[in-house]
C-alpha positions as CSV (number, residue, x, y, z in Angstrom):
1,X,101.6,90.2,82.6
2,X,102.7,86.7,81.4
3,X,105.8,85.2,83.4
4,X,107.5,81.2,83.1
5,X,108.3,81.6,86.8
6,X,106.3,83.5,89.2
7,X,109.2,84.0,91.7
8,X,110.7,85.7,88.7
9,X,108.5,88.7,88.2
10,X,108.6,92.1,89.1
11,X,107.7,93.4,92.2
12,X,106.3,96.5,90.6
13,X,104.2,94.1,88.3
14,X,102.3,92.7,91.1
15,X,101.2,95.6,93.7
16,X,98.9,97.5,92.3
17,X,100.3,101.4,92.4
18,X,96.6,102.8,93.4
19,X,96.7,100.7,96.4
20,X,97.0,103.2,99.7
21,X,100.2,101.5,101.2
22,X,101.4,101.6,97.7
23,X,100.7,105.5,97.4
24,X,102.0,105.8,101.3
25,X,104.7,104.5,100.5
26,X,105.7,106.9,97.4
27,X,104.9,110.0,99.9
28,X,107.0,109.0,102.4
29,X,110.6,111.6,103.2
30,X,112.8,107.6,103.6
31,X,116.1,110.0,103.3
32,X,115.1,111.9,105.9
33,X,113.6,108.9,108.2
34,X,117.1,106.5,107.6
35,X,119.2,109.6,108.2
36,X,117.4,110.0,111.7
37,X,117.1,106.1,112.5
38,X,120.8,105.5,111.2
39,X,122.8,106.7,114.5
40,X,120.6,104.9,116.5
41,X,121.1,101.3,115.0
42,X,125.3,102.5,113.8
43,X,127.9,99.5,116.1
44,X,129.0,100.9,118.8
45,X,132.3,99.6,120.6
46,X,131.8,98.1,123.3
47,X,134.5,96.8,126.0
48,X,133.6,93.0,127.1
49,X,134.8,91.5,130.4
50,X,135.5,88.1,130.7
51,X,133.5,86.1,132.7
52,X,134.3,82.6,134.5
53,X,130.9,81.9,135.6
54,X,128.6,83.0,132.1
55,X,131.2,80.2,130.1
56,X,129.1,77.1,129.2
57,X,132.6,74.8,129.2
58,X,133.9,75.8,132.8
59,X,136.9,77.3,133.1
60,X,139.5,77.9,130.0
């Protein structure tokens, strides 16, 4: 595969689809693994409380 600008290629162009991580990778259920990780990293709201002490310019 020819390319001007390395950066530019595809990444499919440069792994090599034999590779095991490469073949791991295709086998892998990633629906099923995000939709289990997804709560755990989703914002949750949290209430802050003011502090006088933790405020690097002193009081406000």
């Amino acid at each position: 595969m020819a390319t001007d600008d390395f950066f530019r290629a595809r990444l499919d162009g440069m792994v090599d689809p034999r590779h095991p991580l490469a073949v791991l990778g295709r086998r892998m259920p990633w629906s099923q693994i995000e939709a289990s990780l997804a709560p755990l990293f989703a914002r949750k709201a949290r209430m802050g409380k003011s502090r006088e002490d933790a405020d690097m310019f002193g009081p406000t």
